[in-house]
Residue, then its C-alpha position, 0 to 999 in steps of 0.5 A: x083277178x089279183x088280190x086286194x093286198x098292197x104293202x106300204x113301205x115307209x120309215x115314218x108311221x105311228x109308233x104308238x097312239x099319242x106318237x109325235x111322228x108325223x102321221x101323214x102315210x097312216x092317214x092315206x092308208x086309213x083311206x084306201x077302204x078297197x084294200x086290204x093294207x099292210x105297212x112295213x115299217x122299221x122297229x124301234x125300242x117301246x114299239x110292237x112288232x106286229x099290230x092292227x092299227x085301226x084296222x092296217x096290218x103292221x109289221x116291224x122289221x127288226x134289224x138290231x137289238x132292241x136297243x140300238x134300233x135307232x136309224x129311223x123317227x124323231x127326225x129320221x134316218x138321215x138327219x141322224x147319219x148326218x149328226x152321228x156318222x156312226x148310224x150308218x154303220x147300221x145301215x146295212x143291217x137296216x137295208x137286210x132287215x127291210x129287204x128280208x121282211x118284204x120277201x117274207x111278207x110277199x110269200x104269205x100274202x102275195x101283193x098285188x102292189x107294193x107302195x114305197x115311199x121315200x126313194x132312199x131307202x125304201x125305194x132303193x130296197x124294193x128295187x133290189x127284188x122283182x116287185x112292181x112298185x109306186x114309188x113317192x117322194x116327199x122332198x128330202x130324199x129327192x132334194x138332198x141326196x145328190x152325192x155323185x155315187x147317190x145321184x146315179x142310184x136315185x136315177x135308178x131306182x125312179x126309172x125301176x119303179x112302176x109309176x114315181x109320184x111327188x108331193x108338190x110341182x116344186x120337185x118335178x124339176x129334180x126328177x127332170x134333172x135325174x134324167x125323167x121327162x115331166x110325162x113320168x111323174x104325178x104330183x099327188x101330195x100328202x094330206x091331213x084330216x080336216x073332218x075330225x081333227x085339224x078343224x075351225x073353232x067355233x065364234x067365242x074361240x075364234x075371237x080369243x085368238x092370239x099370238x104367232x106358232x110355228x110348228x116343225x122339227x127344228x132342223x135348218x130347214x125350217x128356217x126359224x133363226x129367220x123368224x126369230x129375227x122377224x121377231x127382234x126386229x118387230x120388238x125394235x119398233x115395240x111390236x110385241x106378239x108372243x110366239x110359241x114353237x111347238x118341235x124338237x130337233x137337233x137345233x132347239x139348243x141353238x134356237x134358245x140361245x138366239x132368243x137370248x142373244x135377241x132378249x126375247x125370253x118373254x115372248x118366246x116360248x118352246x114346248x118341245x114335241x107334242x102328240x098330233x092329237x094336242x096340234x089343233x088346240x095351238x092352231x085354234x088358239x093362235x092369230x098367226x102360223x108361221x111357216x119360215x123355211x129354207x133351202x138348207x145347205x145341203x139343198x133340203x128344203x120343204x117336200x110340201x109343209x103340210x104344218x101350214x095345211x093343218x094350220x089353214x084347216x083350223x082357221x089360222x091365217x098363215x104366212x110363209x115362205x115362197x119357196x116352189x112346194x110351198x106355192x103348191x098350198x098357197x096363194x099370196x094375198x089369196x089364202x095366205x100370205x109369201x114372203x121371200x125365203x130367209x128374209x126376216x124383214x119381209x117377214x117382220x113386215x107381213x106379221x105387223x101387217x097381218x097383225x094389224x089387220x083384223x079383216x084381212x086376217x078373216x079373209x085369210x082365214x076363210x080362204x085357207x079354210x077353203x084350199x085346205x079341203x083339197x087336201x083332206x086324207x079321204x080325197x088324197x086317199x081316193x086319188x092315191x087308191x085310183x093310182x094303185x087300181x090302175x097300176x094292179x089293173x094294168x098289172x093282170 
């Protein structure tokens, strides 16, 4: 009978408590209550190497001095190759560092599975050795990694892999074109905890809401120039909502000077990263959440947005862009509301509307509160757990 080991391998997990990375993969692993879970993740200067996070066992890889573990968080490895070209010289130590440590963790403890995410570059590590393996993709790595050398290695690395699941029904296409049929992937997305943390204020708090807030690396991506302008062209016809941006990113320079150019500093107001614990104050105080994203030039785009999960978890009516995984959430004039991708007078025009109406606005509101359940960790947790018993079963 195989043992109840699995290894996550990831470049995103929690650092630290307080950590404003996205935690999102220490979510599903806090539910995988029948196995014994460790995470892989990479180091980085202030963070342990070896830890139990509330009952996961994690381990950091090292593959640098301290100071020059750089690759990985604050918007990860290739948003920072793409800024600074000169990461990727690391990034054969990175890939020997990861490599090593899974070879030196499935001696000790012999896995029954390992669990990869992100094809590049965990997926393309685990490949390398003989390990049975789930791989899931969350977007990024599927959308924007289409170099003529890259193309062929993701097509590798989704055909080694045991079982490939996806995020959202939007990225089935892209493993399609990779050479998969629909019958190989599974779409599971990611989830939030809307139990303890992301939850619906009570009545007195529910009728203080207001404003807009927009919560996202700022990154193209995100496309907040196009809510920017929304927010311009609203003030042309002395509509005057206050937004908050709550991010970091390699575009808050570049943001801040358009909202200057627009004369929309006393509206406008950015807070900069915040730790995941202090998110649901802002989507319980907040009439409106914004998801404006883009397909970006290098064809990124959202892998799910679960920013707008969250938001619907805790009450806040949502307007988003129509892009195919954010439809995966919602529902237009159901439980949110879709406007056109880089449109910021459709977007100016489902704000005043929304604005304006305080029963749609309600309705919105209940009905998100509904479709977030779907995505509660526990459930994602079960669907991921039933996945991993049947690929170890099949295994023995």
């Amino acid at each position: 009978m195989p043992n109840k080991k699995i290894l996550v391998t990831t470049s995103t997990f929690p650092r630290w408590l307080g950590d404003t990375d996205p935690p999102f993969i220490y979510y599903l692993c806090q539910g995988l209550q029948d196995y014994e879970v460790h995470i892989l993740a990479p180091h980085c200067e202030g963070s342990k190497e070896e830890e139990v996070f509330n009952g996961i066992h994690v381990h950091r890889y090292r593959y640098a001095p301290e100071t020059m573990e750089v690759l990985a968080y604050d918007g990860g490895l290739l948003r920072k190759i793409k800024r600074r070209p000169l990461y990727a010289l690391l990034l054969p130590l990175f890939v020997a560092g990861q490599w090593l440590a899974i070879r030196r963790l499935q001696r000790k403890h012999q896995f029954s599975l390992i669990h990869a995410h992100w094809i590049i570059p965990q997926g393309f590590v685990v490949a390398l050795s003989s390990y049975k393996f789930l791989l899931t993709s969350h977007g990024g790595d599927l959308y924007a990694l289409n170099s003529k050398f890259l193309a062929p290695v993701k097509r590798w690395i989704l055909r080694k892999a045991a079982r490939l699941t996806v995020v959202s029904h939007g990225m089935v296409n892209e493993c399609i074109n990779l050479g998969l049929t629909g019958n190989d992937v599974d779409v599971q997305p990611m989830g939030v905890d809307t139990t303890d943390l992301f939850v619906a204020p009570d009545g007195r708090q529910k009728s203080a809401r207001n404003g807009l807030l927009c919560v996202g690396r700022l990154v193209e991506k995100k496309g907040i120039p196009v809510l920017i302008e929304a927010m311009a062209e609203l003030r042309s016809k002395d509509i005057l909502p206050e937004l908050t941006i709550i991010g970091d990113g390699p575009e808050a320079e570049n943001l801040k000077s358009l909202v200057a150019q627009k004369q929309l500093q006393d509206q406008v107001s950015f807070l900069g990263a915040i730790s995941n614990k202090d998110l649901p104050a802002y989507y319980q105080q907040a009439s409106i959440f914004v998801l404006p994203s883009i397909i970006s030039r290098d064809g990124d785009q959202e892998g799910l947005g679960l920013v707008s999960v969250e938001a619907m978890a805790c009450g806040c009516p949502v307007i988003a862009s129509a892009l195919p995984a954010v439809k995966d959430v919602i529902s237009h004039d159901k439980d949110g509301l879709l406007f056109e991708p880089g449109s910021a007078s459709e977007l100016a025009q489902a704000i005043h509307r929304l604005l304006g109406d305080e029963k749609l606005r309600n309705t919105l509101a209940e009905e998100g509160l509904q479709r977030a359940s779907y995505f509660d960790w526990k459930k994602v947790s079960a669907r991921y757990q039933a996945i991993i018993e049947q690929l170890i079963n099949d295994q023995s």
